[in-house]
DRENLUMPA-962170 format. One record per residue (C-alpha): residue number from 1; x, y, z. Coordinates in Angstrom, 3 decimals, decimal comma, padded with zeros to 6 digits. Each point is the difference from the previous one (the first is absolute). Example, Ala and Ser with C-alpha at 12.3 -4.5 7.8 and 13.67 -1.06 7.14 Angstrom:
! residues 2
R    k        c1        c2        c3
R    1   012,300  -004,500   007,800
R    2   001,370   003,440  -000,660
***
This chain:
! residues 557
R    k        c1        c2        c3
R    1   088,360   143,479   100,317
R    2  -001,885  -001,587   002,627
R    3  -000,821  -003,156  -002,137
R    4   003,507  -000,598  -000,057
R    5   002,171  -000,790   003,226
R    6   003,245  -000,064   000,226
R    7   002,185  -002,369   003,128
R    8   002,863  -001,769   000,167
R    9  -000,523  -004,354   001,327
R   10   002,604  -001,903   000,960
R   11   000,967  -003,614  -002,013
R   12  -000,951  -002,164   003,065
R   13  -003,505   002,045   000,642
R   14  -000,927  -000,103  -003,651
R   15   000,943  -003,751  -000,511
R   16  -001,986  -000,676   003,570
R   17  -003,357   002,106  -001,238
R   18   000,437  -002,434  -002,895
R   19   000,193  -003,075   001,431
R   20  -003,014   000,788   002,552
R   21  -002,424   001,220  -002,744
R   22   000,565   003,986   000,198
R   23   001,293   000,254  -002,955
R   24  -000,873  -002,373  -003,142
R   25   000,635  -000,147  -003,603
R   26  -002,716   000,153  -001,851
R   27  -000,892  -003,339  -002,105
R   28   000,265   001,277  -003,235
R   29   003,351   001,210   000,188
R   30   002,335  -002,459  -001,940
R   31   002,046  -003,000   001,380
R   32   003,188   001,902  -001,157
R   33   003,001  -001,064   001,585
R   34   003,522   001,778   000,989
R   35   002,993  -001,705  -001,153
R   36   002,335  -001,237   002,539
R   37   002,926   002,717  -001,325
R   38  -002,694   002,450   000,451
R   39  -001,261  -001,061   003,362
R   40   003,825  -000,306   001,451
R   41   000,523   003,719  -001,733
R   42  -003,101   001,352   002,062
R   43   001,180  -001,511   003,219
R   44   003,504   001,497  -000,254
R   45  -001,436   003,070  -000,939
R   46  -001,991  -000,362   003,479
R   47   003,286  -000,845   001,634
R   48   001,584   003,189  -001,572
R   49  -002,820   002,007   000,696
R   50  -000,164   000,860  -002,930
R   51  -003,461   001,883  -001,591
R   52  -002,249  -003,029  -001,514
R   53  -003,207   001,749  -001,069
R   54  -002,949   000,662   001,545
R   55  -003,047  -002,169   000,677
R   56  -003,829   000,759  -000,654
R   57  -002,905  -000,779   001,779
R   58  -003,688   000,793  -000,899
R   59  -002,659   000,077   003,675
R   60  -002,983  -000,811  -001,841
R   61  -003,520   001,803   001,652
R   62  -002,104  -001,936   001,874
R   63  -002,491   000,137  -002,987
R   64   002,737  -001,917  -001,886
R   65  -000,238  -003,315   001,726
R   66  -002,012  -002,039  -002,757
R   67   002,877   000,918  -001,987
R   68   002,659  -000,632   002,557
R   69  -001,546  -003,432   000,239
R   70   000,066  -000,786  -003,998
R   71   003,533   000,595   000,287
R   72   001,214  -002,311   002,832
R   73   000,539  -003,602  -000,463
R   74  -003,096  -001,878   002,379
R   75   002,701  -001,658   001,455
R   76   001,352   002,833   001,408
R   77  -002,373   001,610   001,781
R   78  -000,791  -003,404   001,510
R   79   003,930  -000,085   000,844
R   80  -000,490   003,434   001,993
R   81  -003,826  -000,927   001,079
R   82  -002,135   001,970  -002,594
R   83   002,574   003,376   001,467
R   84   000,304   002,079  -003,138
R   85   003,130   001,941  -000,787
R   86   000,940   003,282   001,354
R   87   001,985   000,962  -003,417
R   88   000,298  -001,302  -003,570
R   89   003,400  -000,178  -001,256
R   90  -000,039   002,011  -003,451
R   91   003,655   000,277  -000,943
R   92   002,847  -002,321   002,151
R   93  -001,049  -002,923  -000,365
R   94   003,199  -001,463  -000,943
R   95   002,057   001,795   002,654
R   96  -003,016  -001,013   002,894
R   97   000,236  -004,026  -001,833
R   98   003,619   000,197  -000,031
R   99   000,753   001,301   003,620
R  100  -002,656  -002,459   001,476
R  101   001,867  -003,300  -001,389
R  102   003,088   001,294   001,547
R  103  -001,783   000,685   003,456
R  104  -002,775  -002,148   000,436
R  105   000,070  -004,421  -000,273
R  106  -000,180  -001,527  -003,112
R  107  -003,554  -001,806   001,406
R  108  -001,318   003,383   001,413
R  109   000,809   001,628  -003,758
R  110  -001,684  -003,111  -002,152
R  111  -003,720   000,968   002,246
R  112   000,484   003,286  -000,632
R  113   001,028  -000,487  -003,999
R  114  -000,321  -003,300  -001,569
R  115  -000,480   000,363  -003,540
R  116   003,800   001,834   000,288
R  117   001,856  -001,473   002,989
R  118   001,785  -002,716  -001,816
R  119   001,277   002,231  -002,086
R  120   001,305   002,360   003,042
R  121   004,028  -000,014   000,134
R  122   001,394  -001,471   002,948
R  123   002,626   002,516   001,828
R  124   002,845  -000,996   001,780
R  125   002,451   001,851   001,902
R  126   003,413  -001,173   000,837
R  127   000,096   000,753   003,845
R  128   003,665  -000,251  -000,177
R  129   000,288   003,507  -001,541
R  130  -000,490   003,263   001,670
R  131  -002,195   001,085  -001,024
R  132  -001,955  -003,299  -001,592
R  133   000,772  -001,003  -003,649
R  134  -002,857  -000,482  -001,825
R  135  -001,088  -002,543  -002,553
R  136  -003,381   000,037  -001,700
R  137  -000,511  -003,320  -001,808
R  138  -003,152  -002,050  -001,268
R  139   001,687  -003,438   001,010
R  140  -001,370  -000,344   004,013
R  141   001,829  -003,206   001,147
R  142   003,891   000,595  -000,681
R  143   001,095   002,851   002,388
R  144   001,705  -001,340   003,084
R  145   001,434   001,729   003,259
R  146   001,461   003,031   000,231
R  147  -002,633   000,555  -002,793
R  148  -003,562   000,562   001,740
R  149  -003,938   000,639  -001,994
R  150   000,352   003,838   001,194
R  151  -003,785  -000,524   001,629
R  152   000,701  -002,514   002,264
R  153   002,453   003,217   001,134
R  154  -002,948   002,340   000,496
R  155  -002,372  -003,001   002,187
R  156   000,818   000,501   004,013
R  157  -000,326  -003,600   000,877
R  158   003,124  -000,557  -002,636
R  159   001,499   002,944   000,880
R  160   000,217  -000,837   003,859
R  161   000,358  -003,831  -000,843
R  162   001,732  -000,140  -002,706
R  163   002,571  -003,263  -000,618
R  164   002,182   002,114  -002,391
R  165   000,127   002,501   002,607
R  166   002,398  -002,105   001,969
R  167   002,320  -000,076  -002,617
R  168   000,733   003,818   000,079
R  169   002,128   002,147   001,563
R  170  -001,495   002,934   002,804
R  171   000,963   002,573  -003,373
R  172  -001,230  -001,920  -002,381
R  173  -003,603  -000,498   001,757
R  174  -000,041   003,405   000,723
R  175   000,527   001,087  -003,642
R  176  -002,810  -002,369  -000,889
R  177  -002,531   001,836   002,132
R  178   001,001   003,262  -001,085
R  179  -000,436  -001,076  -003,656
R  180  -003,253  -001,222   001,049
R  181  -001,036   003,275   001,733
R  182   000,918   002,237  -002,908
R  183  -001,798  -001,610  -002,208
R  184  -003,634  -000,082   002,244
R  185   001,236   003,425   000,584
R  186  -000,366   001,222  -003,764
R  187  -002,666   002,859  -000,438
R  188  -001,187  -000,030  -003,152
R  189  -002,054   003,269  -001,158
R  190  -003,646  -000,532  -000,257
R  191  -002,855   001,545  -001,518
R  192  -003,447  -000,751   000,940
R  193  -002,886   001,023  -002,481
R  194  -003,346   000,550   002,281
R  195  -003,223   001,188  -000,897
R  196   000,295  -000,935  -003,871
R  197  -002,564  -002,040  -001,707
R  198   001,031  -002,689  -002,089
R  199   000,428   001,107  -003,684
R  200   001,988   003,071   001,485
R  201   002,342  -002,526   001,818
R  202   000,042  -002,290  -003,221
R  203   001,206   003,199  -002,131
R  204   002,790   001,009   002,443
R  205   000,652  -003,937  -000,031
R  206   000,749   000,043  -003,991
R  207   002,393   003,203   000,477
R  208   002,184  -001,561   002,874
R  209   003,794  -001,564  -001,548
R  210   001,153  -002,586   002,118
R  211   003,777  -000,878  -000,583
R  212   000,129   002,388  -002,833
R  213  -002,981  -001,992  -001,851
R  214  -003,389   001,699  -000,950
R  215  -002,242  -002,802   001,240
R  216  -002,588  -000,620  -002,476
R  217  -003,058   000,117   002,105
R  218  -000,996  -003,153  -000,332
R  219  -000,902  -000,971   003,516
R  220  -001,891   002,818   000,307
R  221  -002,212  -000,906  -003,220
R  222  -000,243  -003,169   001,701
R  223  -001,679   001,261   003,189
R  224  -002,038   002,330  -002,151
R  225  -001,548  -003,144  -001,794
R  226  -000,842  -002,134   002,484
R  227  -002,962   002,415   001,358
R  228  -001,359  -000,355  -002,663
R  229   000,400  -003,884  -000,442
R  230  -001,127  -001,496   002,955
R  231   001,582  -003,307   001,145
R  232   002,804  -000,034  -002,248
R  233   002,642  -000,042   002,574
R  234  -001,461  -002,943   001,231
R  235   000,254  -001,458  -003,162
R  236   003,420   001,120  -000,680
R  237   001,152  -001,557   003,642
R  238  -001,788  -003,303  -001,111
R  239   001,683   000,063  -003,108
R  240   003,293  -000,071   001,197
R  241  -000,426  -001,882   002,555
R  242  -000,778  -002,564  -002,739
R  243   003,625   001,259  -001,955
R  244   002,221  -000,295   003,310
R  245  -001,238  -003,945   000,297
R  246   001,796   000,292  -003,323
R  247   002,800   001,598   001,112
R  248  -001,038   003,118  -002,613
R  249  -000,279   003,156   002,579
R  250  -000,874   002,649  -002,378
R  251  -001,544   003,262   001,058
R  252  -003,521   002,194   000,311
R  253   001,711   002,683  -002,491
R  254   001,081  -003,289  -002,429
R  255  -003,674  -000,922   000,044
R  256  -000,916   003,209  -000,392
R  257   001,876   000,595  -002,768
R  258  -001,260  -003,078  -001,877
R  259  -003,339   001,392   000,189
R  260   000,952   003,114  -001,266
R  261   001,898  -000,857  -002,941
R  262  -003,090  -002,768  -001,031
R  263  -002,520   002,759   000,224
R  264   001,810   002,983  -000,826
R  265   003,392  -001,895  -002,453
R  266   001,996   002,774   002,222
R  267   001,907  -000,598   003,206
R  268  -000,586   002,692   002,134
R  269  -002,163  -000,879   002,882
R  270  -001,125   003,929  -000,416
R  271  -002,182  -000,368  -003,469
R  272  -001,855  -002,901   001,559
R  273  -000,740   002,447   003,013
R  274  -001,069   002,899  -002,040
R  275  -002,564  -002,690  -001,328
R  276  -001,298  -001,048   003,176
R  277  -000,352   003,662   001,536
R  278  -001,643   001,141  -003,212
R  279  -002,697  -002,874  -000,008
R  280   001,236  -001,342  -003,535
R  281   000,639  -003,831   001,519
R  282  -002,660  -001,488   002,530
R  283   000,627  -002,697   002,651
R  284  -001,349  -002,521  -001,899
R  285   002,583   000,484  -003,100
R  286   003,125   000,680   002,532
R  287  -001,256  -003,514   001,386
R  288   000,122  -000,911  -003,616
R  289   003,600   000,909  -000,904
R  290   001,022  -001,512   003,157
R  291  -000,718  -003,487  -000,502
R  292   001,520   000,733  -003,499
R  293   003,461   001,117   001,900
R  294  -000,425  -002,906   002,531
R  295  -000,657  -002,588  -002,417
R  296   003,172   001,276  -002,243
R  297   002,157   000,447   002,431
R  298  -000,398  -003,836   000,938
R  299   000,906  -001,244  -003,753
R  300   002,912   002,308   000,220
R  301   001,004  -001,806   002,985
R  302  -000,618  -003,115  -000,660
R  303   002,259   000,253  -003,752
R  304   002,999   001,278   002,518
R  305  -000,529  -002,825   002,629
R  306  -000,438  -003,028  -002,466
R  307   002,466   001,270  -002,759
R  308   002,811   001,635   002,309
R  309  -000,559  -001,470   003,241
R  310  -000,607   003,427   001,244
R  311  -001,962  -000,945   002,996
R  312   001,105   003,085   002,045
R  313   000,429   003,989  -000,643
R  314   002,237   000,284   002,646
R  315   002,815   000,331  -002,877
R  316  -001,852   001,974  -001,909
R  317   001,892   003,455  -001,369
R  318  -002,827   001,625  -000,543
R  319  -003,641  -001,035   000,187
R  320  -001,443   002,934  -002,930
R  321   000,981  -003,103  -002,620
R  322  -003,160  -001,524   001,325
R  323  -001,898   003,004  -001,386
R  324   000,086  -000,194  -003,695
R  325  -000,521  -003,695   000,438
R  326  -003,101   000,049   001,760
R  327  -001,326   002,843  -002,434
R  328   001,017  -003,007  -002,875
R  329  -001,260  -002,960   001,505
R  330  -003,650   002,223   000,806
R  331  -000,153   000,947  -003,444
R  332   000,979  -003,411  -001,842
R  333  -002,866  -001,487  -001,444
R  334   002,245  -003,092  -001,302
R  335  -000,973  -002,576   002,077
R  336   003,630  -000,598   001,222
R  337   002,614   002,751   000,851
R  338   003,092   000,351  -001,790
R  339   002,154  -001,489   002,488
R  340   003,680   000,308  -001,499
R  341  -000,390   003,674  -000,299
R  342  -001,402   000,173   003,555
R  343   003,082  -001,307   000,895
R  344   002,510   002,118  -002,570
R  345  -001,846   003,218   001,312
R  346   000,489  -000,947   003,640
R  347   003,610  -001,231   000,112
R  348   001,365   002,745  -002,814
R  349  -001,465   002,832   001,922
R  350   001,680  -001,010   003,717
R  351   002,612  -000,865  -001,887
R  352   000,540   003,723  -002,030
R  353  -001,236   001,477   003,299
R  354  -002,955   001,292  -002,366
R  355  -001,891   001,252   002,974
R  356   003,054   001,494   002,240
R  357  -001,161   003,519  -000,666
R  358  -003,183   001,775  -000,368
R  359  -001,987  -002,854   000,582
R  360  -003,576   001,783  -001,047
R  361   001,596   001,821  -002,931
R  362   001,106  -003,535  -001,423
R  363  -002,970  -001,605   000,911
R  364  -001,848   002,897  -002,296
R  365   002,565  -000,774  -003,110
R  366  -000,324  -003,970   000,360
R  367  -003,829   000,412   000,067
R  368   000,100   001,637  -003,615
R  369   000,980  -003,275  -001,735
R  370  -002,846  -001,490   001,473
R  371  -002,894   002,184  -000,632
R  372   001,321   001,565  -003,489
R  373  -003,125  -000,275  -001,964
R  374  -000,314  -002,599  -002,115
R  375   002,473  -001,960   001,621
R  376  -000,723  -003,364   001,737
R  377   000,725  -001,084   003,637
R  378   002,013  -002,374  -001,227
R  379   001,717   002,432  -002,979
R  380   000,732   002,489   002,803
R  381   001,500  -002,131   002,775
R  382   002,416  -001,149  -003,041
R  383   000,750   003,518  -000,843
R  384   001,163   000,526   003,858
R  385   001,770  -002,967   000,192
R  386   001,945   001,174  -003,254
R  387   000,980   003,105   001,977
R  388   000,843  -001,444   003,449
R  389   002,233  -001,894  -001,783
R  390   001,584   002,513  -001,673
R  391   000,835   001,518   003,258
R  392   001,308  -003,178   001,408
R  393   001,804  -000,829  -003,000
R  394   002,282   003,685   000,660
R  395   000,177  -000,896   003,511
R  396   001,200  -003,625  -000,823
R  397   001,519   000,037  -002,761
R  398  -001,309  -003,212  -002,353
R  399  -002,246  -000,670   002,776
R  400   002,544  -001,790   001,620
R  401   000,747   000,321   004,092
R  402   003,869   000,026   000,377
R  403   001,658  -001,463   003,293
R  404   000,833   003,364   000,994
R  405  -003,958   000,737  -000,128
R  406  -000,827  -001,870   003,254
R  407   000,819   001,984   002,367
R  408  -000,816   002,810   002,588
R  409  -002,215   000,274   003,243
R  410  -003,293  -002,264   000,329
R  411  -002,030   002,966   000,055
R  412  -002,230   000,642  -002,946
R  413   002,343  -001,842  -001,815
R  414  -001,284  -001,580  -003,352
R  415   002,986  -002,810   000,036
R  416  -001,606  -001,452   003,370
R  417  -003,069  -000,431  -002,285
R  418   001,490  -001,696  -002,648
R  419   001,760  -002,037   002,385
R  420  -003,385  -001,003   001,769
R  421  -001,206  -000,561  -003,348
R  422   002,731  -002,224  -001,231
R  423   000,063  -001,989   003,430
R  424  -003,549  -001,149  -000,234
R  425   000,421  -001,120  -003,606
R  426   002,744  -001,919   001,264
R  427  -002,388  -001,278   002,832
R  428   002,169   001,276   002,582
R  429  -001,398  -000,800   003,815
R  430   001,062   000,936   003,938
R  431   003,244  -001,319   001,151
R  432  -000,315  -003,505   001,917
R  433   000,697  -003,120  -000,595
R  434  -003,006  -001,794   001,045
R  435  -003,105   001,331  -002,074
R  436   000,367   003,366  -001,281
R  437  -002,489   002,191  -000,843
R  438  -000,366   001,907  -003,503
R  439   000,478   003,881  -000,011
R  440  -003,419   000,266  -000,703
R  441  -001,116  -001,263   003,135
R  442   001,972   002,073   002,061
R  443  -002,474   002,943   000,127
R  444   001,911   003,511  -000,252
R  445  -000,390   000,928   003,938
R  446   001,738  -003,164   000,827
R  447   002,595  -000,030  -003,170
R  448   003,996   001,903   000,445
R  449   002,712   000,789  -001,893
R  450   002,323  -002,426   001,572
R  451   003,906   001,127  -000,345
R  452   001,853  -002,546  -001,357
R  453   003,263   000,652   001,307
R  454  -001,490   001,414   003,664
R  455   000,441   003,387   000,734
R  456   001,348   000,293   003,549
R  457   001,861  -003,240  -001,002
R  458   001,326   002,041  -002,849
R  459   000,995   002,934   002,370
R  460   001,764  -001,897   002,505
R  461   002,109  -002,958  -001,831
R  462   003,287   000,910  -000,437
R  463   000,278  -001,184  -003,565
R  464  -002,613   002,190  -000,927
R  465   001,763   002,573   001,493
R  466   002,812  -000,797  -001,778
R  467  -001,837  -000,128  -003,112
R  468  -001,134   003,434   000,462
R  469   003,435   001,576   000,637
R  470   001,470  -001,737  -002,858
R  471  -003,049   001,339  -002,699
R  472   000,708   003,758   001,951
R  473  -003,512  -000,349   000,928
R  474  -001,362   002,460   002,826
R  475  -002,201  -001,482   002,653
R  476  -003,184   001,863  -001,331
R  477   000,639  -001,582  -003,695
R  478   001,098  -002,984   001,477
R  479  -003,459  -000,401   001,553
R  480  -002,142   001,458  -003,139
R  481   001,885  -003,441  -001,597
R  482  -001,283  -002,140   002,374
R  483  -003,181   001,559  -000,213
R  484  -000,134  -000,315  -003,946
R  485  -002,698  -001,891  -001,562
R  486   002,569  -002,435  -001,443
R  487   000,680  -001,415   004,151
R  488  -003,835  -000,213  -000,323
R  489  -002,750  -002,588  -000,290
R  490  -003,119  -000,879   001,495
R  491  -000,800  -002,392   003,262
R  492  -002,520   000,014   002,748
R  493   000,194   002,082   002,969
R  494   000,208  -002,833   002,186
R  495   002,997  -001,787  -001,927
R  496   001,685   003,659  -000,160
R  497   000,245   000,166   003,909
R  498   000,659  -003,511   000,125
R  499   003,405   000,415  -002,431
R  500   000,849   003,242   001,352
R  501   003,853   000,369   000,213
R  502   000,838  -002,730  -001,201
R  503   002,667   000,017  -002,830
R  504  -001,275  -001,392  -003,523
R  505   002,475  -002,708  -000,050
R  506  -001,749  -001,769   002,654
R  507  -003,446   000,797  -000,028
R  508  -000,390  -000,622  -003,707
R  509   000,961  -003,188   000,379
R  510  -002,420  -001,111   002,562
R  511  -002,857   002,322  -001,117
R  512   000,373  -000,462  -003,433
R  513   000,347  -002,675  -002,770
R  514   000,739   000,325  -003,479
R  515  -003,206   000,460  -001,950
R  516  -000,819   002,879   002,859
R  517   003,586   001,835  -000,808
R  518  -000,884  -000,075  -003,928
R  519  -003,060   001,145   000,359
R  520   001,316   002,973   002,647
R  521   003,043   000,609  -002,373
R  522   002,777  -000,632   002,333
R  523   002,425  -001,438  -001,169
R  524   001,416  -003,627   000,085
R  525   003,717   001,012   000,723
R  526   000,627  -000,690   003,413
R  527   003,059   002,160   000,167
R  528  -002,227   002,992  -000,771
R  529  -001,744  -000,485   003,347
R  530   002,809   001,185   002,032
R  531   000,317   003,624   000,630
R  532   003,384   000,512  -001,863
R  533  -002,077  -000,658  -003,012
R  534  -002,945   002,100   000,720
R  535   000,480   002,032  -003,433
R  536   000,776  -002,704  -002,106
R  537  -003,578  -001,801   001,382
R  538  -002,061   003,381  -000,449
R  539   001,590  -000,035  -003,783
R  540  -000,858  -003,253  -000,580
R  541  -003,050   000,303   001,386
R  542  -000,776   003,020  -002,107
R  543   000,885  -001,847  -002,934
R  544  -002,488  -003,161   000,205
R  545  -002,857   002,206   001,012
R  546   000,953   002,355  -003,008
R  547   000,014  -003,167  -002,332
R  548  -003,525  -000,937   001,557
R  549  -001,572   003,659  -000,059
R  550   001,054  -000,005  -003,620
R  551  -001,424  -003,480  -000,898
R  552  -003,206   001,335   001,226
R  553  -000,137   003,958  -002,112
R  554   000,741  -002,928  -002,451
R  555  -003,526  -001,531   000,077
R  556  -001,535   002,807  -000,119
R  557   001,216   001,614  -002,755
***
């Protein structure tokens, strides 16, 4: 048992090590994201002290560090002046991720994770409660005073200097900093493996649950690859590099996975591993399949951006519907792709949720149709379209979205994509009246979901109030309605700060004309922009998008 150590850290030590360097997540773990429910659950189980898990951490030997170094961004080390880490984080990562955007600045969390910071909730805590309601939302611009970002309540110079501090009582502030303090006071139980070489630590890696899920080993196969493949990371960083110019952030296990299933017509990152370590692929035909997967990949996305308007998979449900497309578009020898099934397989499967669940196990079953012998690329993609739309055709029945449909929290929800979707076929731009810019130049960092009817506008006017006692609405599902996707569209970041509170009735007039209300589905009925009518406008706003959605399952089919 000395290889294994057992301790207990505290949140605010563990999120500290992090940000200086100490403790890192290794670059071929996945850009997998917490929800905001489930980030606001794991606070207030903090808050509670209630047990959250435990974290691992592998000390690599000193031996190690040519593999310590093929699994750190370059970027990174140069951040913390060539310093490697103390610890790897093997199992946690979502906890460590989801703790540090509630402690540390938004600007201190994009250096330390780009590829997923955008898509970081932002946490706000209603200072007027004791202790602090919380609110975990993806929408960054529409929380006013007595909400607060929760980490501008964990930075000293805010704490001390605070504006919003003024505005509290002596009981108040002090329940503030004794929320604060229990949550840097946390101790999470730690184990540290020392001593162990790598394979050992990949094996106890592929046995660990995390959240009651048996992680699939992936990132692990990933690390145990690129020793043997020298300079692939660097191509890998290059190469999406070149996708976030195109607003398209997808991940090292996504590219991974494209490689495997063109050389092996599996997904599991593990069979193309088993390869490698047994000497059955060389360098030279890895390089091989990878220009295959890169060169794929980029007809796949070019079919979504020209044919949907899909320049962004920020709304994406679920990024595994990329897989089965590259593995088609590598294996077509038609000179063009079949483009209307592209587009059938992509929207029927977020729409039928095909890829909620086991996402490897339904990778495995959608690869069948394409590699049954015999069978054509193009013969197979048809046979998975046929049953994606099978699936959507029991979730929606007909195929047709209902009103009722649109509806529910922004997060990971497919409706936001068919409303992005239907907006850019409409040519929808930014609010302003003098010039506005198309959705698709609006890259995704600098793009919101702007509320239509303002939220703190929406919590403070007394005919929304009203409103609200008059549907027997509670204040928490009060607030999920203002938070639904159908108060929801798309502007800048700079014209959502520049709207702010301001109710719709007026700001929609100045901001906005006609052809830009169409083409953002709001509609034309003034009397609909008054807070009275806030359910009648999300109704009829359900209903034009619905009509539009099911124009475009329409062309498809």
């Amino acid at each position: 048992m000395d290889n294994l150590i057992t301790t207990q850290r505290s949140v605010g030590s563990l999120v500290q090590d992090f940000q200086e360097g100490n403790i890192a997540i290794p670059e071929i773990q996945r850009d997998v994201v917490w929800k905001s429910d489930q980030v606001k659950e794991l606070l207030d189980s903090v808050i509670q002290g209630y047990p959250c898990g435990s974290l691992i951490l592998w000390e690599p030997r000193t031996r190690d560090e040519r593999l310590v170094r093929a699994m750190i961004r370059p970027e990174r080390l140069e951040q913390h002046k060539d310093q490697l880490p103390q610890y790897f984080l093997l199992d946690g990562q979502q906890r460590l991720t989801a703790l540090a955007s509630a402690i540390l600045r938004r600007e201190v969390l994009r250096d330390l994770m780009p590829e997923i910071e955008e898509e970081m909730p932002f946490l706000y805590g209603n200072l007027r409660k004791r202790p602090p309601e919380i609110e975990a939302t993806s929408d960054g611009g529409s929380y006013k005073f007595p909400w607060v970002l929760l980490n501008r309540l964990f930075d000293a110079a805010d704490i001390d200097d605070g504006e919003y501090r003024t505005h509290l009582t002596p009981e108040q502030k002090a329940a503030v900093d004794t929320f604060v303090q229990r949550i840097r006071d946390y101790q999470f139980p730690i184990q540290i493996i020392r001593g162990r070489n790598y394979p050992t630590v990949a094996e106890i890696f592929t046995r660990v649950n995390s959240q009651g899920t048996q992680l699939t080993g992936a990132e692990i196969h990933l690390a145990s690859i690129v020793p043997h493949w020298p300079g692939i990371t660097r191509e890998f960083r290059k190469y999406r590099a070149e996708l976030r110019e195109k607003d398209y952030d997808l991940d090292l296990t996504f590219l991974m996975r494209a490689i495997t299933v063109i050389e092996c017509e599996v997904p599991q990152i593990r069979k193309l591993a088993d390869r490698v370590a047994k000497g059955l692929i060389t360098k030279r035909q890895l390089d091989k399949v990878w220009r295959r997967a890169r060169s794929a990949t980029d007809r796949v996305i070019r079919v979504l951006q020209r044919e949907l308007g899909l320049d962004k998979t920020r709304f994406f449900t679920s990024k595994n519907v990329l897989v089965p497309l590259v593995y088609y578009a590598a294996t077509e020898k038609a000179q063009s792709l079949a483009r209307k099934n592209i587009l059938r397989f992509f929207l029927l499967s977020q729409l039928s949720e095909h890829y909620g669940g086991a996402g490897e196990t339904v990778l495995r079953r959608d690869l069948r149709h394409l590699t049954e012998p015999f069978v054509t690329p193009g013969q197979g993609l048809d046979d998975l379209v046929q049953s994606v739309e099978q699936e959507a055709r029991r979730e929606f029945r007909g195929l047709k979205i209902k009103d009722t449909n649109i509806g529910g929290g922004p997060s990971k929800n497919v409706m936001l994509l068919m409303m992005y979707v239907i907006m850019r076929r409409q040519g929808a731009t930014d609010f302003g009246a003098a010039g506005p810019r198309d959705l698709s130049d609006i890259q995704s960092r600098e793009i919101q979901l702007h509320h239509i009817f303002p939220f703190n506008f929406m919590m403070g006017d007394k005919s929304a109030k009203r409103l609200c006692d008059d549907m027997g609405y509670t204040p928490s599902v009060f607030r999920a309605l203002v938070n639904d996707v159908a108060n929801l569209t798309f502007v800048s970041r700079v014209k959502n700060a520049e709207i702010g509170d301001v109710p719709p009735w007026q700001y929609l007039e100045n901001e906005t004309n006609r052809t830009i209300r169409k083409a953002h589905f709001i509609p034309e009925d003034r009397d609909l922009w008054r807070p009275e009518k806030f359910i009648k406008f999300l109704d009829e706003r359900c209903r034009l998008m619905a009509k539009a959605m099911n124009s475009l399952l329409r062309s498809l089919l």
